[in-house]
N, CA, C and O atoms as CSV, one atom per row, in Angstrom:
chain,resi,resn,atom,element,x,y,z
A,1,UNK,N,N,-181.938,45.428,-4.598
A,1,UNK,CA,C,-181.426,46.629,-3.963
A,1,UNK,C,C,-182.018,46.741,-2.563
A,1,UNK,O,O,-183.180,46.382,-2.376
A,2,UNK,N,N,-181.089,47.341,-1.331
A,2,UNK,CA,C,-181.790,47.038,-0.423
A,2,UNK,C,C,-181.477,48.384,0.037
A,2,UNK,O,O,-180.398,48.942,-0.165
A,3,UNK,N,N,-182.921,49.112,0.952
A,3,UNK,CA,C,-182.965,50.065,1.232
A,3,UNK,C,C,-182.068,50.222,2.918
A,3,UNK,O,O,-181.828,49.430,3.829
A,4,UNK,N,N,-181.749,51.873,2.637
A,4,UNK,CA,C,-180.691,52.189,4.104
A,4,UNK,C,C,-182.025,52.352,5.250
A,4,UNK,O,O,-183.110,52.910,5.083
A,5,UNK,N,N,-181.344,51.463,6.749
A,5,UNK,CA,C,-182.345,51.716,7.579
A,5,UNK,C,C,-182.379,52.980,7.795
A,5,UNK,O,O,-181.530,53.866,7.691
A,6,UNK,N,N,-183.970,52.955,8.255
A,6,UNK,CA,C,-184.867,54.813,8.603
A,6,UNK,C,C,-183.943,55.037,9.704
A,6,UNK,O,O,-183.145,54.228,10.179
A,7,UNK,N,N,-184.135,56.119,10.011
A,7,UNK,CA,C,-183.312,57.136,11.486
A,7,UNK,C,C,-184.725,56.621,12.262
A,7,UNK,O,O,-185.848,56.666,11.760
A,8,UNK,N,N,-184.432,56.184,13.439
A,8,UNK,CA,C,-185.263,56.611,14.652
A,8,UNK,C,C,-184.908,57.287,15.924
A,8,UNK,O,O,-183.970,56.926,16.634
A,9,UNK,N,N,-185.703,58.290,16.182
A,9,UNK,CA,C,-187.051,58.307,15.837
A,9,UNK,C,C,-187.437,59.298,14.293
A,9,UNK,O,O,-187.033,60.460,14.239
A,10,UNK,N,N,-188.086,58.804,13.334
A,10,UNK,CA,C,-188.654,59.329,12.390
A,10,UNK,C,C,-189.496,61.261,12.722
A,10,UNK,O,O,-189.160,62.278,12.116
A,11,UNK,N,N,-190.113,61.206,13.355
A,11,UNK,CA,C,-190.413,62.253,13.930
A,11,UNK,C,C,-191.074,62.376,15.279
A,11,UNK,O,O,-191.237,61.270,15.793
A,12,UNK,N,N,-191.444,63.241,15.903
A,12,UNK,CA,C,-191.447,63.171,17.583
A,12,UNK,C,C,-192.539,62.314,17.819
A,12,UNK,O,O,-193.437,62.183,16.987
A,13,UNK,N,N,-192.522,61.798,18.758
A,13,UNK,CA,C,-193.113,60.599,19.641
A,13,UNK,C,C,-193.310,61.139,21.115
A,13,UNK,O,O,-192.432,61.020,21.969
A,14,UNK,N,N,-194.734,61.841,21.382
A,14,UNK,CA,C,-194.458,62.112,22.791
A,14,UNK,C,C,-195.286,61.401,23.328
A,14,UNK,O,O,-196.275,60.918,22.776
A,15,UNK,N,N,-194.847,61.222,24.852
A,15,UNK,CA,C,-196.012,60.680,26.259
A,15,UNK,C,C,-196.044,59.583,26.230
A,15,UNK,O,O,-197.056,58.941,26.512
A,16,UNK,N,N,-194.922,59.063,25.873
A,16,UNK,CA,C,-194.918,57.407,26.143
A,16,UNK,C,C,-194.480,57.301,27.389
A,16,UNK,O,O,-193.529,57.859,27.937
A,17,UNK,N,N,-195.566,56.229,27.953
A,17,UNK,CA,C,-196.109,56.014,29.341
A,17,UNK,C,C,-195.659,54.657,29.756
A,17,UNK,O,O,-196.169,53.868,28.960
A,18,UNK,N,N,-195.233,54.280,30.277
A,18,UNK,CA,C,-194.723,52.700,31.270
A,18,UNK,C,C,-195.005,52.960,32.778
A,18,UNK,O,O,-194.723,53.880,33.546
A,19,UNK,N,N,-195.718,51.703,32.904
A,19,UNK,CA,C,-195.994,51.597,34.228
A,19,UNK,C,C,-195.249,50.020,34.802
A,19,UNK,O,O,-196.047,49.155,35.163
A,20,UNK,N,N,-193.981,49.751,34.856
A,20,UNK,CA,C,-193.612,48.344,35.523
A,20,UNK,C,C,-193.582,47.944,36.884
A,20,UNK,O,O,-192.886,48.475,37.749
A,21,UNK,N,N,-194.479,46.842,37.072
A,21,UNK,CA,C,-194.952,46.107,38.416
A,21,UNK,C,C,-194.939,45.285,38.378
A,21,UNK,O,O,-195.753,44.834,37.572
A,22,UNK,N,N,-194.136,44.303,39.087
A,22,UNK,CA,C,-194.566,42.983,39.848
A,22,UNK,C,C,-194.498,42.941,40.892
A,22,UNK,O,O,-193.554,43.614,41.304
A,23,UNK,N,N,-195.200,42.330,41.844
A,23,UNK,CA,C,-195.194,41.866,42.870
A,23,UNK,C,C,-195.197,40.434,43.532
A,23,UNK,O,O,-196.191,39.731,43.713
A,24,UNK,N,N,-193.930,40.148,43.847
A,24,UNK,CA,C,-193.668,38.934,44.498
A,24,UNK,C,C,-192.262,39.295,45.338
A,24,UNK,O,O,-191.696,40.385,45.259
A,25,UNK,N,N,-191.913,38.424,45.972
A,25,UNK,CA,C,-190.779,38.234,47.065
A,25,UNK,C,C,-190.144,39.579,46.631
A,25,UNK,O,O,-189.908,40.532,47.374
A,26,UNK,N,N,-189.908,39.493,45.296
A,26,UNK,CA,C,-188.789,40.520,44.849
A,26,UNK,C,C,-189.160,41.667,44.135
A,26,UNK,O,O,-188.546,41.953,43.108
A,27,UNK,N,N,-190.314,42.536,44.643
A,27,UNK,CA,C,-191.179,43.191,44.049
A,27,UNK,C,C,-190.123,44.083,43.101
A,27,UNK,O,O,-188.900,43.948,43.149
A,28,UNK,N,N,-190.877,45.077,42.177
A,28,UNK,CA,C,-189.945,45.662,40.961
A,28,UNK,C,C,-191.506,46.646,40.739
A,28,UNK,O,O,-192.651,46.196,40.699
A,29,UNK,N,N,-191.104,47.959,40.631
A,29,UNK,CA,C,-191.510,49.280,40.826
A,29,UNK,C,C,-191.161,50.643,39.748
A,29,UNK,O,O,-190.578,51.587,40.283
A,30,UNK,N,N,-191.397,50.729,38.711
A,30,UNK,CA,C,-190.872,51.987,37.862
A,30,UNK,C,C,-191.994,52.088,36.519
A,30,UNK,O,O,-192.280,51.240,35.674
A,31,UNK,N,N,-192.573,53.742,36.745
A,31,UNK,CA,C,-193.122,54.499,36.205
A,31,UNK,C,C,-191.707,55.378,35.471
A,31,UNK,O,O,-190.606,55.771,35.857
A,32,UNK,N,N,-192.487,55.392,34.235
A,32,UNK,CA,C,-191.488,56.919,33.184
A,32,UNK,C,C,-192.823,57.339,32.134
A,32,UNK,O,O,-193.783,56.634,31.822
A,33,UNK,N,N,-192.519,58.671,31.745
A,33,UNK,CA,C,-192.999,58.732,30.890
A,33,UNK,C,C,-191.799,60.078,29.905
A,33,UNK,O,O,-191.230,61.150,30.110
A,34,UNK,N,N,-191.966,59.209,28.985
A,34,UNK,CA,C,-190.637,60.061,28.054
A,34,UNK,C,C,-191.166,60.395,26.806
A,34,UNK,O,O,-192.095,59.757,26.309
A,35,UNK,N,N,-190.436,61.716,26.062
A,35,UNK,CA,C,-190.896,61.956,24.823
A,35,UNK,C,C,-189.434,61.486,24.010
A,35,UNK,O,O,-188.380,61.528,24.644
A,36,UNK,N,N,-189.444,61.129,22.858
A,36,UNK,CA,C,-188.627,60.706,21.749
A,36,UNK,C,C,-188.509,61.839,20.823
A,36,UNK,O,O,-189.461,61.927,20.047
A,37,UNK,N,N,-187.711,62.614,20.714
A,37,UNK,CA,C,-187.348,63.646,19.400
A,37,UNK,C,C,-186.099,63.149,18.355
A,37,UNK,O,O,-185.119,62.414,18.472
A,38,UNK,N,N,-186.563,63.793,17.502
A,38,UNK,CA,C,-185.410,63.738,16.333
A,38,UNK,C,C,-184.179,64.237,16.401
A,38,UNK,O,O,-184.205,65.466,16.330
A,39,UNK,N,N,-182.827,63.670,16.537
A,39,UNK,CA,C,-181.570,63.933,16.393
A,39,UNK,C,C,-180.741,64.249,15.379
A,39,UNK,O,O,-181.398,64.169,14.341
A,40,UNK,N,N,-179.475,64.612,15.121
A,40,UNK,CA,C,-178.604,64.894,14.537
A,40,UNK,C,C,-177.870,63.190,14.317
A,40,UNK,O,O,-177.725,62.811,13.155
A,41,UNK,N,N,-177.486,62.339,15.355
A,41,UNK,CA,C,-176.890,61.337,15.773
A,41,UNK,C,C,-177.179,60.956,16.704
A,41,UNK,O,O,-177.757,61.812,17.374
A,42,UNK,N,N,-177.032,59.526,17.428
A,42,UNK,CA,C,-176.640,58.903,18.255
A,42,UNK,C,C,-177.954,58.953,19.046
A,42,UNK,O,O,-179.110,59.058,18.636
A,43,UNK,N,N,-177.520,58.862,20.147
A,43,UNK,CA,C,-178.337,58.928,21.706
A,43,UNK,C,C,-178.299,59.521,22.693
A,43,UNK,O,O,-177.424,59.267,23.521
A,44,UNK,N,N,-179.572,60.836,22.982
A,44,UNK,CA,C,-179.121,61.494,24.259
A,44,UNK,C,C,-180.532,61.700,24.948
A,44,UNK,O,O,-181.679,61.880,24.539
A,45,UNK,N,N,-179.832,61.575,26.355
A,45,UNK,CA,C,-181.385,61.647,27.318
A,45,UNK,C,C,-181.315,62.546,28.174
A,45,UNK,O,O,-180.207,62.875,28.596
A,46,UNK,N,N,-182.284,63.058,28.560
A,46,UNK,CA,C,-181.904,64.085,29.159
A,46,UNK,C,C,-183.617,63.950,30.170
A,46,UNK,O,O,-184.579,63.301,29.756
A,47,UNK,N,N,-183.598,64.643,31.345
A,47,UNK,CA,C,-184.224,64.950,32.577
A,47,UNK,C,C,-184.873,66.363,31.968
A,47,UNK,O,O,-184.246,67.327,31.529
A,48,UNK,N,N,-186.166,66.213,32.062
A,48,UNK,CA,C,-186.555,67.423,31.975
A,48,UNK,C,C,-186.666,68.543,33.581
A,48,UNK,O,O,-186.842,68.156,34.736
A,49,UNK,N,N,-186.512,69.771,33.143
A,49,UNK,CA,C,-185.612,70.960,34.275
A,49,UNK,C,C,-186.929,71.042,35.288
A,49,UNK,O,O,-186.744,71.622,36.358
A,50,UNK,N,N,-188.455,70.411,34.970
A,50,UNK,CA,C,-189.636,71.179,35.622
A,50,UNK,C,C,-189.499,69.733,36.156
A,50,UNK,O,O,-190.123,69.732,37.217
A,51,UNK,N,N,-189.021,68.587,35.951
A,51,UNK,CA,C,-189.265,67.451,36.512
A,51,UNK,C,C,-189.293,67.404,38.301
A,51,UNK,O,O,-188.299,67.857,38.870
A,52,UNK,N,N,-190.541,66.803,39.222
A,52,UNK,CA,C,-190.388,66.528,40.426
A,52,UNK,C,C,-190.852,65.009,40.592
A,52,UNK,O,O,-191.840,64.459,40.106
A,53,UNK,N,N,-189.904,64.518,41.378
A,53,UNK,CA,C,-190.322,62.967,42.185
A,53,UNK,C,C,-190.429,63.261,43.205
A,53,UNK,O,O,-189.596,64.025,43.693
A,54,UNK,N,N,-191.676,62.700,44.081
A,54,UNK,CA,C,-191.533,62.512,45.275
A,54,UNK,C,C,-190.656,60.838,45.806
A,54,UNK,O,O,-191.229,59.767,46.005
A,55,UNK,N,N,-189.536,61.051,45.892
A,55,UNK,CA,C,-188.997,59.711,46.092
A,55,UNK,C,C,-187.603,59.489,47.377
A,55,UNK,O,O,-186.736,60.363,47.359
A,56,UNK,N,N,-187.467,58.419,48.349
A,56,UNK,CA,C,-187.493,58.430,49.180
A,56,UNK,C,C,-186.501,57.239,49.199
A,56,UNK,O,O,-187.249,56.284,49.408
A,57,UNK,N,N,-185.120,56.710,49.089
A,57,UNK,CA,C,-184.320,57.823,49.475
A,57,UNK,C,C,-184.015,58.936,48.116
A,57,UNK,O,O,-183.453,58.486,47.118
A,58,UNK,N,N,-184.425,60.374,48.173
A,58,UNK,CA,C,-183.919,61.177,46.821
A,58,UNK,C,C,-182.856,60.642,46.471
A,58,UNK,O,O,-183.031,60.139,45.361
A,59,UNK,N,N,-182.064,60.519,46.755
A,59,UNK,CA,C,-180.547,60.355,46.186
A,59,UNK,C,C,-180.276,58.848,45.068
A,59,UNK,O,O,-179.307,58.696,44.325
A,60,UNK,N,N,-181.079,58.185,45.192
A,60,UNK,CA,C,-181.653,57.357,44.577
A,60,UNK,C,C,-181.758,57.419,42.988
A,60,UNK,O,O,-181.177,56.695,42.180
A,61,UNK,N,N,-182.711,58.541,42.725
A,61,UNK,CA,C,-183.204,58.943,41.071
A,61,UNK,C,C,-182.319,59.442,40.257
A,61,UNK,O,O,-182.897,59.764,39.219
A,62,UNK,N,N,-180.721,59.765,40.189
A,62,UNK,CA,C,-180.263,60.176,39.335
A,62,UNK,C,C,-179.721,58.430,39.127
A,62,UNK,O,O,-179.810,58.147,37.932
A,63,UNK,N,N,-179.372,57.627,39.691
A,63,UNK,CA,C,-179.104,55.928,39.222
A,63,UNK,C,C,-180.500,55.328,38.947
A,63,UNK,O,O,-180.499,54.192,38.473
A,64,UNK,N,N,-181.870,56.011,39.208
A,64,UNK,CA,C,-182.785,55.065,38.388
A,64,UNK,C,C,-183.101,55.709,36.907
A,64,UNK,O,O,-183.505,55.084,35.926
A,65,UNK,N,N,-182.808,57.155,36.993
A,65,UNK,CA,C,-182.897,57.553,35.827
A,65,UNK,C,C,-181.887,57.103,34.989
A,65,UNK,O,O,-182.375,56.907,33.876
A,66,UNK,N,N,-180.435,56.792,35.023
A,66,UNK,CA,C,-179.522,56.273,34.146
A,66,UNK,C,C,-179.903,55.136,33.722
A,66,UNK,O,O,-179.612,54.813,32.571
A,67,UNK,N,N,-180.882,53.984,34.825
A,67,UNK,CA,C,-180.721,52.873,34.477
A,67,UNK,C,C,-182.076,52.833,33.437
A,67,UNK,O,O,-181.993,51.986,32.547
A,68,UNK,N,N,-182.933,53.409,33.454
A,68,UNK,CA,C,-184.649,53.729,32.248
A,68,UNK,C,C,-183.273,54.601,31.031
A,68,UNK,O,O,-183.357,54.184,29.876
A,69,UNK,N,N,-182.488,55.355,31.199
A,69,UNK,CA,C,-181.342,55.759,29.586
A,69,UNK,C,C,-181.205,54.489,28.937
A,69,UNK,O,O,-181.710,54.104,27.882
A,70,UNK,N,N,-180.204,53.716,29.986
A,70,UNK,CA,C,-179.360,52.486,29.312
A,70,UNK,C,C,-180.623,51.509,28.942
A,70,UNK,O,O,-180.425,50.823,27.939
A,71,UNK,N,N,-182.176,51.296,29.734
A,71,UNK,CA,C,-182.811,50.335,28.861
A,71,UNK,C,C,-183.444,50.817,27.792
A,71,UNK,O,O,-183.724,49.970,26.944
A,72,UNK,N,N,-183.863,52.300,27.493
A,72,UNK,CA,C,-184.177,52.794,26.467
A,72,UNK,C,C,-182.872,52.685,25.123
A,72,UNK,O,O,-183.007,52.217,23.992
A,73,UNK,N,N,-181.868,53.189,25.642
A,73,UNK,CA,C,-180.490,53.008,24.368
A,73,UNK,C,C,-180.348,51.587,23.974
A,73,UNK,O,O,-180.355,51.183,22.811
A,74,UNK,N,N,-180.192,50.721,25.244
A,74,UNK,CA,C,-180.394,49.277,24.610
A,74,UNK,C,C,-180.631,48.652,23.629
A,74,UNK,O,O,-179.963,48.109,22.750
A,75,UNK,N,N,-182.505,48.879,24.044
A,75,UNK,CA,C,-183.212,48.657,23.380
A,75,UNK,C,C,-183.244,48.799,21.676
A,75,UNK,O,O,-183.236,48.040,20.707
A,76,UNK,N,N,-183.290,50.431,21.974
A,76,UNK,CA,C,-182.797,51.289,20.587
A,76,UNK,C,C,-182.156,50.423,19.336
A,76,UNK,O,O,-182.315,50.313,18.120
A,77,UNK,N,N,-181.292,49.848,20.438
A,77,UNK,CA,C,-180.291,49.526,19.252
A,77,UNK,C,C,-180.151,47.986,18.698
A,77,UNK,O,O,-179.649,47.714,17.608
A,78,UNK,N,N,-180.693,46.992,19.654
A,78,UNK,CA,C,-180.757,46.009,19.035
A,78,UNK,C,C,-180.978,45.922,17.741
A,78,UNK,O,O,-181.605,46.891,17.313
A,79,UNK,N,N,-180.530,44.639,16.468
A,79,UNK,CA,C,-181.046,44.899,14.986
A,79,UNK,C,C,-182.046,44.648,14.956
A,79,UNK,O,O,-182.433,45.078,13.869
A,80,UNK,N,N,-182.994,44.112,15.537
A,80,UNK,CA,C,-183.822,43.340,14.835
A,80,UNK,C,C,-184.990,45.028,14.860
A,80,UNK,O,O,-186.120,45.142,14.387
A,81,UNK,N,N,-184.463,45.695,15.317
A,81,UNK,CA,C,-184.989,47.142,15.071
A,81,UNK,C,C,-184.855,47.915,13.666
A,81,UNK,O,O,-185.411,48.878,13.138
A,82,UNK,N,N,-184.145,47.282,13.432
A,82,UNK,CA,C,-183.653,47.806,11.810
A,82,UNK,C,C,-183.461,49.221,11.559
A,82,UNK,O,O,-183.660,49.522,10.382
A,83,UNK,N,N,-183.013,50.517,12.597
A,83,UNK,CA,C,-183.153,51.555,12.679
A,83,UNK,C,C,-181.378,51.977,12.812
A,83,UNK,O,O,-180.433,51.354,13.295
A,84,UNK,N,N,-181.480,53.341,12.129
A,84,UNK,CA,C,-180.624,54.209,12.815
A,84,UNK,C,C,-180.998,54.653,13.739
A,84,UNK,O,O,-182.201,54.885,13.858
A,85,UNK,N,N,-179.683,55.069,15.202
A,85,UNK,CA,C,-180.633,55.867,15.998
A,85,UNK,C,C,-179.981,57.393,16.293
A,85,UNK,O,O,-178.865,57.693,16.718
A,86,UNK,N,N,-181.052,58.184,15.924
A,86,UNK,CA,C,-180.522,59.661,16.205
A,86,UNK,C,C,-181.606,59.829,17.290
A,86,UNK,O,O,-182.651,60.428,17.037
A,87,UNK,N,N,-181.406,59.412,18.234
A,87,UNK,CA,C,-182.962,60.529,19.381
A,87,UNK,C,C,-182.300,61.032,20.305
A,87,UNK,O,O,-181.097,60.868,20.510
A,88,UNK,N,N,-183.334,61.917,21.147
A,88,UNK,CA,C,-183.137,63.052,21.923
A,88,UNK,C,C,-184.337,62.556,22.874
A,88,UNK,O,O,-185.477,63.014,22.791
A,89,UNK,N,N,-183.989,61.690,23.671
A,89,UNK,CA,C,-184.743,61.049,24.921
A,89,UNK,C,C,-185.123,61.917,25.860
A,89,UNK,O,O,-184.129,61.766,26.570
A,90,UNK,N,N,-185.830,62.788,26.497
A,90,UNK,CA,C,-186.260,63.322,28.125
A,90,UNK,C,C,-187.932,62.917,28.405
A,90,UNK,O,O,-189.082,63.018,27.977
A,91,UNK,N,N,-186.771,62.206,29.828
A,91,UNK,CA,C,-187.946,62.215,30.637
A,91,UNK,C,C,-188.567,63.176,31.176
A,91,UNK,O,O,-187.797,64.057,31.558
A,92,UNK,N,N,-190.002,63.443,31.431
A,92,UNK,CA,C,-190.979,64.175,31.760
A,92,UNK,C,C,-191.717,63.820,33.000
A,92,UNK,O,O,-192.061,64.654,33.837
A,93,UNK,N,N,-191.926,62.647,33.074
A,93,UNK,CA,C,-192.136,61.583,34.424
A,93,UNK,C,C,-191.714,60.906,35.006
A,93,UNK,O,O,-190.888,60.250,34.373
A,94,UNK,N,N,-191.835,60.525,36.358
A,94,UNK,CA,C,-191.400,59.466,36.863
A,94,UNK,C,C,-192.233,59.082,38.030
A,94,UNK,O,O,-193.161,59.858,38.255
A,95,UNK,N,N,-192.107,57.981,38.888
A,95,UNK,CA,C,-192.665,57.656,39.972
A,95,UNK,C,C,-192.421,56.391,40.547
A,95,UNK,O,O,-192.766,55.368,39.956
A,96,UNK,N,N,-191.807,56.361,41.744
A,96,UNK,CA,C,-191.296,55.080,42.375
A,96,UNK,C,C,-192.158,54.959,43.864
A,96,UNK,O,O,-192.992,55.645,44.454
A,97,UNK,N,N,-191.531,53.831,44.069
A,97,UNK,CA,C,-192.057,53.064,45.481
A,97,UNK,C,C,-191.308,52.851,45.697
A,97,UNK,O,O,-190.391,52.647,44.901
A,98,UNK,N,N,-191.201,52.721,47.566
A,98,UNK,CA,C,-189.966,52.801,48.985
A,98,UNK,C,C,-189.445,51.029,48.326
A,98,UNK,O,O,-188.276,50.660,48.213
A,99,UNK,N,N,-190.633,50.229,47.995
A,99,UNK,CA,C,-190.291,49.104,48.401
A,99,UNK,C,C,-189.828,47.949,47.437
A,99,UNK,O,O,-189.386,46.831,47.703
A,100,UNK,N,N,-190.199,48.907,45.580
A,100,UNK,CA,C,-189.842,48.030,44.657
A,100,UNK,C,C,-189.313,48.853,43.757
A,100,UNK,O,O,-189.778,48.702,42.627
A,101,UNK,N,N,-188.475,49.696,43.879
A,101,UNK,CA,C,-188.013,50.626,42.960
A,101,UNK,C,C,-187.179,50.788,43.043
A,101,UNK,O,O,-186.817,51.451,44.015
A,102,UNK,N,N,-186.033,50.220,41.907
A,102,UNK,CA,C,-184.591,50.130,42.058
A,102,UNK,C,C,-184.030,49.860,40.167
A,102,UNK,O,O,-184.855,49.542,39.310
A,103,UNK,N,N,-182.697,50.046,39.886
A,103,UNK,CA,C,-182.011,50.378,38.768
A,103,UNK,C,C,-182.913,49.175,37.613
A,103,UNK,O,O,-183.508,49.459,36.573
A,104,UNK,N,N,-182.746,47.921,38.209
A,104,UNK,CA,C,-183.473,46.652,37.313
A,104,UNK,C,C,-184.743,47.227,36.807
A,104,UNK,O,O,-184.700,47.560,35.623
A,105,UNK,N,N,-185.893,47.426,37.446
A,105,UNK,CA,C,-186.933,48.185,37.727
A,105,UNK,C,C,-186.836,49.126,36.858
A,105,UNK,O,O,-187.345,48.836,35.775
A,106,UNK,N,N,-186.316,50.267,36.941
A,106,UNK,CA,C,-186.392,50.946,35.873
A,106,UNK,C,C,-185.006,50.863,34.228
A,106,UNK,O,O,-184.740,51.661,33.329
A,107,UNK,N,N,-184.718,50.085,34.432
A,107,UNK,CA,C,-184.117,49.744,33.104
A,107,UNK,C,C,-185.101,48.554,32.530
A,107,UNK,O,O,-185.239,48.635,31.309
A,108,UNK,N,N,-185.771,47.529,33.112
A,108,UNK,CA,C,-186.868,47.328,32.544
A,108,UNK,C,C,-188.215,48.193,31.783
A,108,UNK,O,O,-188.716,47.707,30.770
A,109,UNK,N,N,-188.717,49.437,32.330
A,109,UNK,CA,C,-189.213,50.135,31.879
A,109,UNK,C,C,-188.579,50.883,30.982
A,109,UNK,O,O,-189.274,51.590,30.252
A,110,UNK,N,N,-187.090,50.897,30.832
A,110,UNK,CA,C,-186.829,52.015,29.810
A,110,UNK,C,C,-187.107,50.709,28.368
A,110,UNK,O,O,-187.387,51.012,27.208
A,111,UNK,N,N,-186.985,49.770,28.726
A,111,UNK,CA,C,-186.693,48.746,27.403
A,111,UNK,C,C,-188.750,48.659,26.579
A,111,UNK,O,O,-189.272,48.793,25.472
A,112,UNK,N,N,-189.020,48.478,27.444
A,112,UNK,CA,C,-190.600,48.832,27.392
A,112,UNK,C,C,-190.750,50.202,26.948
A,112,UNK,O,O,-191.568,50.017,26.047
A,113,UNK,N,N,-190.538,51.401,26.952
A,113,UNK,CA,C,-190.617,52.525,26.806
A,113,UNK,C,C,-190.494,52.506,25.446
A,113,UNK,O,O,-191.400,52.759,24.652
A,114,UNK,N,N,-188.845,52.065,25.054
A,114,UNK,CA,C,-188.409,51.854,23.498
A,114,UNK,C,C,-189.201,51.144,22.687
A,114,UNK,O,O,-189.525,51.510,21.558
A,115,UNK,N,N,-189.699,49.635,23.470
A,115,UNK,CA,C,-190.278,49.177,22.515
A,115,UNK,C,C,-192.035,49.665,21.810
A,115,UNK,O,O,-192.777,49.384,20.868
A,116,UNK,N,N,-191.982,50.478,22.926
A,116,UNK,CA,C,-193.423,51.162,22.559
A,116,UNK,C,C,-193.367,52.660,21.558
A,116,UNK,O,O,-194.202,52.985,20.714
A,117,UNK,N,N,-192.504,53.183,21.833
A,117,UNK,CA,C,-191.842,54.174,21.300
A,117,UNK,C,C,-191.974,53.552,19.567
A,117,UNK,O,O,-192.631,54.057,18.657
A,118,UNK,N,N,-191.035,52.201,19.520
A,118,UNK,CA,C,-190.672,51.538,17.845
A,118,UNK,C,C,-192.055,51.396,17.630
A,118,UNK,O,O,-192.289,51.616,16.442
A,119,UNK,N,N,-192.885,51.174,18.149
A,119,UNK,CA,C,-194.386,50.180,17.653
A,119,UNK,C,C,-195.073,51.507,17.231
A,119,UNK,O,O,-196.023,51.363,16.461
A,120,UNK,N,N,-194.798,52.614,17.554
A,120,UNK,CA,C,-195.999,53.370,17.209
A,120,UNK,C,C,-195.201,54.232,16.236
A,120,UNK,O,O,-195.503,55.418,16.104
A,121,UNK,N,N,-194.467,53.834,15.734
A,121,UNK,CA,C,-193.912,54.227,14.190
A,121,UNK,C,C,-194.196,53.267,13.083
A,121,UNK,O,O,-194.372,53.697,11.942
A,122,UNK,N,N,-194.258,51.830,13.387
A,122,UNK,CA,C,-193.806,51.041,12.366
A,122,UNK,C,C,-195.005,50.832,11.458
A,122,UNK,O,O,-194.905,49.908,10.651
A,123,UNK,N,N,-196.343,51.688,11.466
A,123,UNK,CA,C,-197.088,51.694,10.684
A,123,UNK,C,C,-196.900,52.590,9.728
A,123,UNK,O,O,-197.470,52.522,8.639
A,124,UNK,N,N,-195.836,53.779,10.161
A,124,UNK,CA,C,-195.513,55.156,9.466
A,124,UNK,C,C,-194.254,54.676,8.409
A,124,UNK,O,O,-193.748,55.202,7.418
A,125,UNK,N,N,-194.042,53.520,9.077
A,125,UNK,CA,C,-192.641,53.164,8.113
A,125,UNK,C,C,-193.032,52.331,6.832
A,125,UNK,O,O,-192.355,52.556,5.829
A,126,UNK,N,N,-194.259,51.195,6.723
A,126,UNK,CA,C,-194.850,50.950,6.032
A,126,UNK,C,C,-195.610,51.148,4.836
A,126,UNK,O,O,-196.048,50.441,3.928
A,127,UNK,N,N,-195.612,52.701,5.242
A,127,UNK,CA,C,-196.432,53.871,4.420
A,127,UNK,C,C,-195.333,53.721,3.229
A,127,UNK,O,O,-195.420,54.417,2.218
């Protein structure tokens, strides 16, 4: 008999922190820090309302924030996660640089975000 995969997130997961940097020719730049709540269904992310970036060009952060959604949902969902996903994604943080901070950049950190997000359940799932 094989059991139905758990819902993730199981229960809230806050202050998960990513810091992504490299530096070379093609430097890559993106800070998040997001909390994970429990859903009804699916996948939703949302910007928290007290949120400030200092970031330069502004107009910029509503496409780096989509692109940290799509690597967090991604992520989410690959199988080898073995999860349902019902969460309720907002970011709480952020922080970029003029010179390496762009959509790649932070959809790399959202995939990092998730996978840190899964790791600090999967001892609770074990239980």
């Amino acid at each position: 008999m094989t059991s139905a995969p758990r819902r993730f997130p199981p229960y809230p997961i806050r202050g998960v922190r990513v810091l992504h940097q490299k530096q070379n020719c093609a430097p890559q730049f993106a800070e998040i820090e997001v909390d994970f709540e429990p859903a009804e269904e699916g996948f939703v992310f949302e910007v928290a309302r007290d949120l400030t970036v200092d970031s330069e060009p502004a107009d910029a952060l509503p496409r780096f924030f989509a692109a940290a959604a799509l690597g967090i949902e991604e992520q989410l969902r690959l199988p080898e996660h073995g999860v349902v996903l019902a969460a309720r994604v907002v970011l709480r943080g952020a922080r970029t640089d003029p010179f390496g901070s762009h959509e790649r950049a932070f959809k790399i950190a959202g995939h990092l975000a998730a996978r840190q997000a899964v790791a600090r359940t999967e001892g609770a799932a074990d239980a």
